[in-house]
C-alpha positions as CSV (number, residue, x, y, z in Angstrom):
1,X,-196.3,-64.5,-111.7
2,X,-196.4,-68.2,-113.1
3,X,-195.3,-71.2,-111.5
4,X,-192.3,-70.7,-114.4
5,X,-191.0,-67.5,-113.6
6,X,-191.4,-67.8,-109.5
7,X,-189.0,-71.0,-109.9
8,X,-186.6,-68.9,-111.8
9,X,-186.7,-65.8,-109.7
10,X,-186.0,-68.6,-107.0
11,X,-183.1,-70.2,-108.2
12,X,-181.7,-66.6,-108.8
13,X,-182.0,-65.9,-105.6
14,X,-180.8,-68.9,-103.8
15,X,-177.9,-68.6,-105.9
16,X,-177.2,-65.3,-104.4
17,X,-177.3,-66.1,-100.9
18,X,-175.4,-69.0,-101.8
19,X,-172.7,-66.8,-103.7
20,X,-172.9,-64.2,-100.7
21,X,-172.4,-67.0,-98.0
22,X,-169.4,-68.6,-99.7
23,X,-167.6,-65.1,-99.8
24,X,-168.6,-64.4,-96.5
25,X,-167.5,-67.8,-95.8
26,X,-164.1,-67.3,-97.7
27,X,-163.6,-64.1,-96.0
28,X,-163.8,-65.3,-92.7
29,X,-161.3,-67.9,-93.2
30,X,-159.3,-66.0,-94.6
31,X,-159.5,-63.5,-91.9
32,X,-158.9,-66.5,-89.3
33,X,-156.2,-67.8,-91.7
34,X,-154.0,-64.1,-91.3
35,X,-154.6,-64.5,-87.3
36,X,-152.8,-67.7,-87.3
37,X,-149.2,-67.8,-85.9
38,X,-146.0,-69.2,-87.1
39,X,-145.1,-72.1,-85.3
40,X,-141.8,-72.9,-86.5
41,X,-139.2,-72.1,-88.8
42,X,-137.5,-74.8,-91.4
43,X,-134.4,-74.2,-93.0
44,X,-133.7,-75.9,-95.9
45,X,-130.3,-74.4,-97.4
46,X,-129.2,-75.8,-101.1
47,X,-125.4,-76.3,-101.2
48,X,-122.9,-77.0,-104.5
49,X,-119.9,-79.6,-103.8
50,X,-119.0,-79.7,-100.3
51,X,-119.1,-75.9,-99.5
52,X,-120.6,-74.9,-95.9
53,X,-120.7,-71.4,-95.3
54,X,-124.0,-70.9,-93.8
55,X,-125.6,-73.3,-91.6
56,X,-128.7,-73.7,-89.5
57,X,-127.7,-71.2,-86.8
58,X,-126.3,-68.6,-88.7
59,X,-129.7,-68.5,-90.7
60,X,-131.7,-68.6,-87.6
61,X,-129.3,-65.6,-86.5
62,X,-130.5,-63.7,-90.1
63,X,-133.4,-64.3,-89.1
64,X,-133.2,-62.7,-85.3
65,X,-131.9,-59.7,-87.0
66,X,-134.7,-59.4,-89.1
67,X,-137.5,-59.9,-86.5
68,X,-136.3,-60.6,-82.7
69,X,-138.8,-63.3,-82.4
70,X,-137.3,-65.3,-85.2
71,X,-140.9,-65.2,-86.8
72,X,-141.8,-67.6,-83.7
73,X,-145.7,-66.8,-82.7
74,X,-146.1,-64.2,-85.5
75,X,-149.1,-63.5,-87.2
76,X,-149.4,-65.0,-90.6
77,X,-150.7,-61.8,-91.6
78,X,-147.8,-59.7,-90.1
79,X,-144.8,-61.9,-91.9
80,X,-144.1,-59.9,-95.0
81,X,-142.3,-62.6,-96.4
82,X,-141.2,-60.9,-100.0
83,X,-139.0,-58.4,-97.7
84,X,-137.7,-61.3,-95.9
85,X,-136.4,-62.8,-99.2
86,X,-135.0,-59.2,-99.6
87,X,-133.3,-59.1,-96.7
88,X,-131.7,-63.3,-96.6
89,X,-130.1,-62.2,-100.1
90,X,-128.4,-59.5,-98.6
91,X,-126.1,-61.8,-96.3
92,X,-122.7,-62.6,-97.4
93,X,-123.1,-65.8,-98.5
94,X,-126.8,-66.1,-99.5
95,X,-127.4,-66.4,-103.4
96,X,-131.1,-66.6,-103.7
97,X,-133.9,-67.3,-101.2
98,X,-137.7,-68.5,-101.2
99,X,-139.6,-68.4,-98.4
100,X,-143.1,-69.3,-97.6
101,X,-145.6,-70.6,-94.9
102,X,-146.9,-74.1,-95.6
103,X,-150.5,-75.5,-94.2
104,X,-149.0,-76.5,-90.6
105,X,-148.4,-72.6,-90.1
106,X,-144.8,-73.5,-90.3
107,X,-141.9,-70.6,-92.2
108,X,-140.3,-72.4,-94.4
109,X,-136.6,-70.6,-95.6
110,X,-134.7,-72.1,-98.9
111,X,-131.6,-70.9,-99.6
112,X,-129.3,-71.4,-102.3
113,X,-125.7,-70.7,-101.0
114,X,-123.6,-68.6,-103.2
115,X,-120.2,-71.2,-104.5
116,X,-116.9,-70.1,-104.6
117,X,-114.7,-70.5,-108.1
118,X,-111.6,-69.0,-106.8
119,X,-109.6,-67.4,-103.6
120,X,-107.8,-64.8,-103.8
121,X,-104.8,-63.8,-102.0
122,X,-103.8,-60.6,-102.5
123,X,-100.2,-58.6,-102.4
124,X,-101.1,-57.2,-98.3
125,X,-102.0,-61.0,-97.9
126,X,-105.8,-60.3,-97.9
127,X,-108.2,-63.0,-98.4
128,X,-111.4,-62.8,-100.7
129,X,-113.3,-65.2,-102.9
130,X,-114.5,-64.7,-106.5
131,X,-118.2,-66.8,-107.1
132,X,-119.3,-68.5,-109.5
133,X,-121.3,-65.0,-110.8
134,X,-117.5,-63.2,-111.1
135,X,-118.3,-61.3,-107.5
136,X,-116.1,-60.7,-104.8
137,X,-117.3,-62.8,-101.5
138,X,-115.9,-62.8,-98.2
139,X,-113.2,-65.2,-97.0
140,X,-114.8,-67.8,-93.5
141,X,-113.0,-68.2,-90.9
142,X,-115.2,-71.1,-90.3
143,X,-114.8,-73.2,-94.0
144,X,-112.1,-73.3,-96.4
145,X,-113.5,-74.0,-99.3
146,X,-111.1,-76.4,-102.0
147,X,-111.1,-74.0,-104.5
148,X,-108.3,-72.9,-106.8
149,X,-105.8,-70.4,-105.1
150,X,-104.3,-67.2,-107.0
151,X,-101.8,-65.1,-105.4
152,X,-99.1,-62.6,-106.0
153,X,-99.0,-59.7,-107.5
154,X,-102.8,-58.9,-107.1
155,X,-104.5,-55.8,-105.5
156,X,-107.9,-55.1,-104.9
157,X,-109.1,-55.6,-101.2
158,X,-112.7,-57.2,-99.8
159,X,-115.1,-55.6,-99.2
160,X,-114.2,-52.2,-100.7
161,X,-116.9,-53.5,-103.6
162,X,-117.2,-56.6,-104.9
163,X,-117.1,-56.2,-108.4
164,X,-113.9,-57.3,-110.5
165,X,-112.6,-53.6,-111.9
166,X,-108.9,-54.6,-111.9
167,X,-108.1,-56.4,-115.3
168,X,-106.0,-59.0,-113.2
169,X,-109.2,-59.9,-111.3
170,X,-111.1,-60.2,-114.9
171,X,-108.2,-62.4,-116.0
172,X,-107.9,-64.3,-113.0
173,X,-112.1,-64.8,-112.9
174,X,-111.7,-65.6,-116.6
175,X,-108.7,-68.1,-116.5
176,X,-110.5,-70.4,-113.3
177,X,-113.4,-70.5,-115.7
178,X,-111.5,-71.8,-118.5
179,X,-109.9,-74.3,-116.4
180,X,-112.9,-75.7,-114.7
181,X,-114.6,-75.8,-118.2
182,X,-111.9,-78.6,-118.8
183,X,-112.1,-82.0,-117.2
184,X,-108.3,-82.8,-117.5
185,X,-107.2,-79.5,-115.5
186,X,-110.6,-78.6,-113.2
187,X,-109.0,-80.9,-110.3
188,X,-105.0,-80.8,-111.6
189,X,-104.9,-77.1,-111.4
190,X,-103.9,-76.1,-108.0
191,X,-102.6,-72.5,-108.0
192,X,-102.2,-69.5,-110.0
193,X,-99.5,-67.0,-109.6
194,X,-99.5,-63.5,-110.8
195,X,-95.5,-62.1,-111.6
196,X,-94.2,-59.1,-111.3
197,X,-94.8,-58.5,-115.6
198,X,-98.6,-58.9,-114.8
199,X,-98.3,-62.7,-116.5
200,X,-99.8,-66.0,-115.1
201,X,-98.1,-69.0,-113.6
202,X,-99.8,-72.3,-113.1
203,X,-98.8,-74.9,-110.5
204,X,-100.2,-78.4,-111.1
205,X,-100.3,-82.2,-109.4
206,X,-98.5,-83.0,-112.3
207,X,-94.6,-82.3,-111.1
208,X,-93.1,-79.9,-109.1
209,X,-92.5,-77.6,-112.6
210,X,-94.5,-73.9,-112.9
211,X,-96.3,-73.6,-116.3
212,X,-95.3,-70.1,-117.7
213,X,-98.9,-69.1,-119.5
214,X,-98.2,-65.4,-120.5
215,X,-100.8,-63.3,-120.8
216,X,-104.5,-64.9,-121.6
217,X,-104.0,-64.3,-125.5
218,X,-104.8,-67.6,-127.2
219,X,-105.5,-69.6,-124.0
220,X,-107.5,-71.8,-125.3
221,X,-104.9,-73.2,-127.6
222,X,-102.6,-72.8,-124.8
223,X,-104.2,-75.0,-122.2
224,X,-105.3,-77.5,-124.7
225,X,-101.5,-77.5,-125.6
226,X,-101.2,-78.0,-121.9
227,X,-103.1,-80.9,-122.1
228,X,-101.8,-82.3,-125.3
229,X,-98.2,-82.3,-123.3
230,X,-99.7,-84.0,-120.2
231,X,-101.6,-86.9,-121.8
232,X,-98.0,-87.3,-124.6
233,X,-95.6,-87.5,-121.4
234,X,-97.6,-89.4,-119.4
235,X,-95.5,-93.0,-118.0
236,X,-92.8,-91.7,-120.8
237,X,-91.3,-88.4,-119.2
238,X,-90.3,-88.4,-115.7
239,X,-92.0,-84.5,-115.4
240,X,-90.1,-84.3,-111.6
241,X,-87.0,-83.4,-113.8
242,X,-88.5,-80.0,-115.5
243,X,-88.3,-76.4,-113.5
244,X,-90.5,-74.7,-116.0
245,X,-93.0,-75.4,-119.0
246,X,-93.3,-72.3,-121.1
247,X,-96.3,-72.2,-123.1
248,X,-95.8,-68.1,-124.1
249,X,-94.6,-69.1,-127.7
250,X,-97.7,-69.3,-129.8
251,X,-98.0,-73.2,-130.7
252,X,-94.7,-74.1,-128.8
253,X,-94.2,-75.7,-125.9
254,X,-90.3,-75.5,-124.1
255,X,-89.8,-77.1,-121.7
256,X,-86.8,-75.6,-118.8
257,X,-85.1,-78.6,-116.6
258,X,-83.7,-78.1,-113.3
């Protein structure tokens, strides 16, 4: 063999042992890495508006449910932490959660907290939420959040499922929408009532007047009507005097004093 070709089949084979001692090398650490423990858990729970249904505790609680260590001294290689995501979005008020183990072996949890758009009070005077996503969530005894408030004639209980099937749940879901798609009435809009004739009643900050809104045909001409009234009899009507704004009559608006 020349001095050429004994270089060559050299470098080859230092390359080798260099090859096989890095993924003996990676292996190993990576071995050691899995035998590491979790030393702590961090919650970091995303929140919209000033909602706070789920805290600290009650994730560290989810948590105890899922393992009864709370993940505290557990193997790296024994957190399975796609099934714990699994299992966090499974909790009432849980949205969507990431979790993941940083460099300092510590569990880190991120939650987004599902947002209510509405609360419901139904006719047997049960409480429920509608989210943001159109899905029922359960009323907290611990927060209130300062959503809009729809009572009446409604029925449909929580937690018997927590999808909208009734067409007065669609309508309500669909109505808040429509209202918090529009600046002037997201933060005026304080109630909405359902009658006996299946129709919806608004009570605003504006006066001590219900607005009669029908059905939900042509509501967006209706509440920009609504509007239209608001900003024309503003520091010109005294709106304290009217019982009753009826918007039913398509591009009317009659007004009923006390």
């Amino acid at each position: 063999m020349n001095k050429k070709k004994w270089l060559n089949a050299g470098m080859w084979t230092l390359h080798l042992l260099l090859a096989s001692g890095f993924v003996t090398l990676f292996c190993f650490a990576r071995i050691e890495y899995k035998k590491e423990v979790c030393k702590r858990v961090v919650a970091d729970i995303h929140r919209e508006n000033d909602n706070m249904f789920l805290d600290e505790n009650d994730l560290m609680n989810v948590l105890y449910e899922i393992e009864p260590t709370g993940f505290i001294g557990v193997k790296r290689g024994d957190i399975n932490l796609l099934k714990i995501e699994k299992d966090l979005v499974k909790y009432k008020y849980v949205a969507s959660a990431d979790v993941f183990i940083n460099n300092q072996s510590e569990l880190i949890v991120s939650l987004k907290e599902r947002y209510p758009l509405l609360r419901i009070i139904n006719k047997k005077g049960v409480s429920y939420y509608v989210d943001h996503h159109g899905k029922k969530m359960p009323f907290s005894a611990k927060f209130t959040s300062r959503v809009i408030v729809a009572n009446g004639y409604i029925t449909g209980d929580y937690p018997n499922n927590d999808t909208l099937k009734s067409t007065v749940l669609q309508d309500l879901y669909k109505l808040t929408k429509q209202i918090h798609a529009l600046p002037e009435l997201k933060t005026a809009v304080q109630q909405i009532y359902v009658n006996k004739a299946k129709e919806y009643e608004l009570v605003t900050l504006f006066g001590s007047h219900t607005v009669l809104l029908g059905d939900l045909s042509d509501l967006d001409d209706k509440l920009n009507g609504l509007i239209a009234f608001y900003k024309a009899s503003k520091d010109k009507v005294d709106l304290s005097k009217y019982k009753a704004v009826n918007l039913k009559y398509k591009h009317q608006i009659v007004c009923k004093k006390f």
